[in-house]
C-alpha beads as a LAMMPS data file, in Angstrom:
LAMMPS data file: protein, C-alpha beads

222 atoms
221 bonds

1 atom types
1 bond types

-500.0 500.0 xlo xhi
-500.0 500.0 ylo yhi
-500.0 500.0 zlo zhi

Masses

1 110.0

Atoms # bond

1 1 1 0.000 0.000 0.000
2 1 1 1.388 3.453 -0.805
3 1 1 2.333 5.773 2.239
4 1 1 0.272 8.868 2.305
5 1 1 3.158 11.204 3.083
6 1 1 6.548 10.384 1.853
7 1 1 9.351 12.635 3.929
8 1 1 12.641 13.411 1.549
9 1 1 15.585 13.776 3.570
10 1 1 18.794 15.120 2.192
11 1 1 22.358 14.323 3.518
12 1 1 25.596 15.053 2.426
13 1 1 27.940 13.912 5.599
14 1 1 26.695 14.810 9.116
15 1 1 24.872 11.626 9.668
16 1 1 24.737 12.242 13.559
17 1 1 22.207 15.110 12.666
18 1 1 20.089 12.791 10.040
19 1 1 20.216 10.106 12.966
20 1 1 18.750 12.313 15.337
21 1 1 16.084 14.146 12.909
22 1 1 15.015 10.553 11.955
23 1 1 14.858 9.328 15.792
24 1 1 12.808 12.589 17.208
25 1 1 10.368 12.444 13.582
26 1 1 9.572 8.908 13.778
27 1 1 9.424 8.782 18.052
28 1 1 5.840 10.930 17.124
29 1 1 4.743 9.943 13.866
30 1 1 3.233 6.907 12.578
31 1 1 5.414 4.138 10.849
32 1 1 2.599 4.362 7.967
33 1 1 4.359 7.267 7.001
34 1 1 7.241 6.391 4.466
35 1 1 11.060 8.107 4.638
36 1 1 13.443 8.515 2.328
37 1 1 17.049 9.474 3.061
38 1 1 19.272 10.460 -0.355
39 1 1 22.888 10.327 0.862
40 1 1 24.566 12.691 -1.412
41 1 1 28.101 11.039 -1.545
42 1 1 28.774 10.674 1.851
43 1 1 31.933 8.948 3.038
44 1 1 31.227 5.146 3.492
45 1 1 31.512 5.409 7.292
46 1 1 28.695 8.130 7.101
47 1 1 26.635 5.789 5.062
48 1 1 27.113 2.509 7.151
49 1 1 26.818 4.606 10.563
50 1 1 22.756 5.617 9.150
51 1 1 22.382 1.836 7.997
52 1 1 23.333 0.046 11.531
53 1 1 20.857 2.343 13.107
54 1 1 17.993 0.228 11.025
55 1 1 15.199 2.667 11.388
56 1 1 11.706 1.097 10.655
57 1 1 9.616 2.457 7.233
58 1 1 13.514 4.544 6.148
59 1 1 14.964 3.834 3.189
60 1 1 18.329 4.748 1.964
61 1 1 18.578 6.203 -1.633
62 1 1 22.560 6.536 -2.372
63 1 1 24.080 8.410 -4.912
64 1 1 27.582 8.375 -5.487
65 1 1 29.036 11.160 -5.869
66 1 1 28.070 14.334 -4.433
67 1 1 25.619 16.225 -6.635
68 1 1 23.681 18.507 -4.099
69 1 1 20.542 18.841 -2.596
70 1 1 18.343 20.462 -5.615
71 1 1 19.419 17.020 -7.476
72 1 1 18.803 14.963 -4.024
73 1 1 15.540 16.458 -3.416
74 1 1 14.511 15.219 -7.584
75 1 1 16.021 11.686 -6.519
76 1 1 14.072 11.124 -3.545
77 1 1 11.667 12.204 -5.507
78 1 1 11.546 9.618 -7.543
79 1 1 11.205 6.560 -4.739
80 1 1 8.661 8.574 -3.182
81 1 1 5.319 6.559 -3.098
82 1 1 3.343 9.105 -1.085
83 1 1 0.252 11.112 -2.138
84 1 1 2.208 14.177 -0.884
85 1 1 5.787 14.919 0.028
86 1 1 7.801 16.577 2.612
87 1 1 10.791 17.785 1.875
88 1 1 12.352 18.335 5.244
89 1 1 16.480 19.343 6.093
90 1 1 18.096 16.560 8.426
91 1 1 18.935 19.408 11.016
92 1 1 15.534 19.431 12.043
93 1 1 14.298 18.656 15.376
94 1 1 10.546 17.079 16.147
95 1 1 9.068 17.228 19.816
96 1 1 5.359 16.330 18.803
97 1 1 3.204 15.300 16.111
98 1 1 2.893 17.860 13.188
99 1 1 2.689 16.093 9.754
100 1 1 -0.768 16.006 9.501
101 1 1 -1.323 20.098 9.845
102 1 1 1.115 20.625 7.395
103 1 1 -0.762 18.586 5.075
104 1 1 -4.160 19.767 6.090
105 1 1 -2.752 23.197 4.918
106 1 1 -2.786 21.714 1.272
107 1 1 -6.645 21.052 1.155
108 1 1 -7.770 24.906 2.051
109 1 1 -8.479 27.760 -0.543
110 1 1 -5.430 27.837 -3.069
111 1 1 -2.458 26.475 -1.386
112 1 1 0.185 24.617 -3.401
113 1 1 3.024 24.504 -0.585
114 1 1 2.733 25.005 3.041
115 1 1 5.553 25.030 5.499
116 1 1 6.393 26.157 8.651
117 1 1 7.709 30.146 8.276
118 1 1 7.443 32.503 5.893
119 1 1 10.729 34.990 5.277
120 1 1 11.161 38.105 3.116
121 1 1 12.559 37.448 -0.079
122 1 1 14.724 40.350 -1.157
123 1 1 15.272 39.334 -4.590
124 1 1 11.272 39.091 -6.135
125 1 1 11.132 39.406 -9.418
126 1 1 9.290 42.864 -9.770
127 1 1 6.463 41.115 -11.971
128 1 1 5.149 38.940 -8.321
129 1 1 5.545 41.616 -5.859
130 1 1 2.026 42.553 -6.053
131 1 1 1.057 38.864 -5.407
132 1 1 3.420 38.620 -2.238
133 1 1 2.337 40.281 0.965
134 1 1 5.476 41.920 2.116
135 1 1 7.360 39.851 -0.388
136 1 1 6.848 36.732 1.967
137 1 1 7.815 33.394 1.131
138 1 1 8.076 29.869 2.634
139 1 1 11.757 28.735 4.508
140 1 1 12.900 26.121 2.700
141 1 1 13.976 23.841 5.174
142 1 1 10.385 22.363 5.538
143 1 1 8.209 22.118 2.640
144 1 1 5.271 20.177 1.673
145 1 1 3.400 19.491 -1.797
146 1 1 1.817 17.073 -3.140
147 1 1 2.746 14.707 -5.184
148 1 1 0.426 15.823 -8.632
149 1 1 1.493 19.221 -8.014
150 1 1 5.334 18.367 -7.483
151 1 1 5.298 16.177 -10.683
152 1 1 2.897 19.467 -12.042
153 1 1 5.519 22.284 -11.603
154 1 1 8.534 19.767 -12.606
155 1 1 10.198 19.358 -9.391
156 1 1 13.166 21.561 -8.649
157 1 1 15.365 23.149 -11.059
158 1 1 18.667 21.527 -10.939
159 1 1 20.600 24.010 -12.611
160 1 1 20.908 25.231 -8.850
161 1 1 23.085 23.077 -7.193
162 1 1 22.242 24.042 -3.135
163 1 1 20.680 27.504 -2.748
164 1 1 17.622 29.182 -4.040
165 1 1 16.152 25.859 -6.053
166 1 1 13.511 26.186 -2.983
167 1 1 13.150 30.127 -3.811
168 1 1 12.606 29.562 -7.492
169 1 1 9.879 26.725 -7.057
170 1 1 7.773 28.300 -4.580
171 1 1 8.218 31.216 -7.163
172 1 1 7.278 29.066 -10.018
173 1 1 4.122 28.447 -8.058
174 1 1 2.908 32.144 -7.231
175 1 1 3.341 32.782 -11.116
176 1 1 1.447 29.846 -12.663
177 1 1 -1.507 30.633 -9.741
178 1 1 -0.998 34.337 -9.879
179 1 1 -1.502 34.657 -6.008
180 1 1 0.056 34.239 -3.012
181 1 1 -2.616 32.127 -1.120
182 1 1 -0.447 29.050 -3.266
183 1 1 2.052 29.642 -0.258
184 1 1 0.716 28.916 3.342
185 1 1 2.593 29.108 7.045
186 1 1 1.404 26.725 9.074
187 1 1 2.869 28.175 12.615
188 1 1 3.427 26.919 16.055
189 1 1 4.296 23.002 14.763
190 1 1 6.809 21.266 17.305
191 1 1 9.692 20.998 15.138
192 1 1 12.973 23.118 16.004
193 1 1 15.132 24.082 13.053
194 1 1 18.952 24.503 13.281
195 1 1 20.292 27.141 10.663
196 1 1 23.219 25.820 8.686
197 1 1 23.918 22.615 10.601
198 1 1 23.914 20.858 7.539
199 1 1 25.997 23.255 5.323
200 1 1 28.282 24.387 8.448
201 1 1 31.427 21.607 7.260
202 1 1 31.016 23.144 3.762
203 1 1 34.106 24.891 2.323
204 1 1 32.748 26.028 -0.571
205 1 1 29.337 27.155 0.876
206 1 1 30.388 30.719 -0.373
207 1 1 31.272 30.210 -3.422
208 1 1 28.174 28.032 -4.441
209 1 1 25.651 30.495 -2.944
210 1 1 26.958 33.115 -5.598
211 1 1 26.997 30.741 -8.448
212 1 1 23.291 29.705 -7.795
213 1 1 22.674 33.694 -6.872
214 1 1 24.042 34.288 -10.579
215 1 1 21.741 31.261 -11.675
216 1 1 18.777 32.844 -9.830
217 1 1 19.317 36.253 -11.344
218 1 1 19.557 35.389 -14.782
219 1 1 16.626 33.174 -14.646
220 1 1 14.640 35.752 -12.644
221 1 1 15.673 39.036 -13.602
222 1 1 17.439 39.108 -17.317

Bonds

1 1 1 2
2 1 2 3
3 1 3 4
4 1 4 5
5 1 5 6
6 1 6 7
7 1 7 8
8 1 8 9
9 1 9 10
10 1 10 11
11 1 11 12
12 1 12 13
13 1 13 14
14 1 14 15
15 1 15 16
16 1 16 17
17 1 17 18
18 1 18 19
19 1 19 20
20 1 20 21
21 1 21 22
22 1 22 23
23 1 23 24
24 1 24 25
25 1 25 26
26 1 26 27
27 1 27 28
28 1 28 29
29 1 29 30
30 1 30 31
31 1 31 32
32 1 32 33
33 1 33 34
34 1 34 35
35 1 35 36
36 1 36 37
37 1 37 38
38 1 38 39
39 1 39 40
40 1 40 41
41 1 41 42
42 1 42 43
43 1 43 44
44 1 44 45
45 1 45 46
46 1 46 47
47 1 47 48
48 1 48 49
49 1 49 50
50 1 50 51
51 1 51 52
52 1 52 53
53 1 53 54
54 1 54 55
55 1 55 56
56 1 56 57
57 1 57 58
58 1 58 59
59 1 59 60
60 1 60 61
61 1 61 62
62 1 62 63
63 1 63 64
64 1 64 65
65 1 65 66
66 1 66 67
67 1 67 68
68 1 68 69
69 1 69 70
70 1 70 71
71 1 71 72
72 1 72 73
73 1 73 74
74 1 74 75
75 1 75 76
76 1 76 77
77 1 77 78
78 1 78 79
79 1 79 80
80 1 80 81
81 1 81 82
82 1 82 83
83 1 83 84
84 1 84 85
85 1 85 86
86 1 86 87
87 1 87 88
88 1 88 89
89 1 89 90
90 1 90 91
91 1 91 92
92 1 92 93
93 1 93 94
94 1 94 95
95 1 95 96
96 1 96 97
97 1 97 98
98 1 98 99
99 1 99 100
100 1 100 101
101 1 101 102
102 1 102 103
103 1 103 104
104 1 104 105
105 1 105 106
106 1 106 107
107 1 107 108
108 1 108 109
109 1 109 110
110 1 110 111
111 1 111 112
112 1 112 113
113 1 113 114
114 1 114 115
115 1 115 116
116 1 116 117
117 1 117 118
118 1 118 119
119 1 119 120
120 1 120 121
121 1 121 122
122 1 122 123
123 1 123 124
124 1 124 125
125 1 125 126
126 1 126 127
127 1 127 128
128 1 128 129
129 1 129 130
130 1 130 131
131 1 131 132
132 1 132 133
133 1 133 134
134 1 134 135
135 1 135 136
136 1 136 137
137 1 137 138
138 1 138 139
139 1 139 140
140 1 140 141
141 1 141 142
142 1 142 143
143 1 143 144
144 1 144 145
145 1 145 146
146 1 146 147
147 1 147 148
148 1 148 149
149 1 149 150
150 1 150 151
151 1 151 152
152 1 152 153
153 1 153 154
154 1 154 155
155 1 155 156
156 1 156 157
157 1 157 158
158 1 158 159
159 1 159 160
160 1 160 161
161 1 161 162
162 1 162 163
163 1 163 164
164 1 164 165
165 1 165 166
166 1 166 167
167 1 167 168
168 1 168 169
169 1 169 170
170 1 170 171
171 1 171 172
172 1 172 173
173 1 173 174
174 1 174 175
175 1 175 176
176 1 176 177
177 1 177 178
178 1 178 179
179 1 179 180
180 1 180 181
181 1 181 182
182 1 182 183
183 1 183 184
184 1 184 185
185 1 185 186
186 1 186 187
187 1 187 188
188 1 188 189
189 1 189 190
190 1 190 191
191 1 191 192
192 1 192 193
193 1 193 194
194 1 194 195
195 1 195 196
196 1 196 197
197 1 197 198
198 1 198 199
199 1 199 200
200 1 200 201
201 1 201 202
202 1 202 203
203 1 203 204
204 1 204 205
205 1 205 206
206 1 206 207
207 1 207 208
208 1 208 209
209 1 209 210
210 1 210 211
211 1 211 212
212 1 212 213
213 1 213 214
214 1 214 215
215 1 215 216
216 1 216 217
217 1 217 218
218 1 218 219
219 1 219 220
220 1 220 221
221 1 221 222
């Protein structure tokens, strides 16, 4: 039988943080839910230290070399059986149940994608600003969809290789519904997250962000 929510976990390294995201996420959900980790080239010893753990309802997508998460996100993607997916950062805490409201969110008025905080995106292109309250978007570090719609706006763009791929779908999405009810905050869900746990042991972090910025603003803007 097909899960009803399929949760697409990236991880590139750092499995101590995907270990505890999967632990505190599956201590208050229900094993009917389906998981997917996509190790993005991790070390062997990262890979094998997530396997011995031998978490009920996870599977392990591995690809081999280390492509990013726009192109991890697509994979998971793909193994997802779920009516709706949740594309969720392994630096993320849960301390109660809150899959279901997220989810809910998708079956009222207009909404597309629902997570849980918007931010202020300084870089809208001019054409959507009258569609975005305060130029408000979704974080990108929790995002649900489902899975017609996902399949609808054709996943993420991977000619962004780790930042702004989030930005430009929920962008995507404003456009083709010309409003901003497509994006909805759900707030106050027990989850915790940890800003740049994930991308801290990055050495190139700086770098890539201004190689996806220049993606971004050509797509966006020229």
């Amino acid at each position: 039988m097909a899960a009803k929510v399929s949760f697409i976990i990236p991880q590139f390294r750092q499995s101590d943080l995907t270990r505890r995201c999967l632990e505190t996420l599956l201590e208050h959900h229900s094993t009917a839910l389906q998981v997917i980790v996509v190790d993005d080239g991790s070390p062997k010893r990262e890979l094998l230290s997530l396997q011995r753990q031998d978490f009920q309802n996870v599977e392990i997508v591995r690809i081999p070399s280390n492509r990013g998460v726009t192109y991890a996100w697509n994979r998971g993607a793909e193994f997802a059986t779920g009516k709706h997916f949740i594309f969720l950062n392994n630096d993320v805490i849960t301390s109660g149940p809150w899959c279901q409201q997220l989810i809910a969110a998708l079956h009222t008025g207009h909404c597309v994608m629902s997570g849980p905080k918007f931010r202020r995106e300084k870089r809208t292109p001019h054409h959507l600003q009258r569609l975005l309250a305060d130029e408000a978007i979704l974080e990108g570090w929790c995002l649900a969809i489902s899975r017609s719609s996902f399949h609808e706006f054709g996943g993420f763009d991977e000619r962004f290789h780790l930042y702004f791929s989030d930005t430009d779908l929920l962008l995507r999405v404003v456009e083709a519904r010309q409003s901003g009810d497509a994006l909805r905050e759900v707030r106050d869900l027990p989850i915790t997250h940890h800003p740049h746990s994930t991308t801290s042991q990055l050495t190139d972090r700086g770098s890539q962000w201004r190689r996806d910025r220049e993606t971004f603003m050509k797509k966006w803007f020229i």
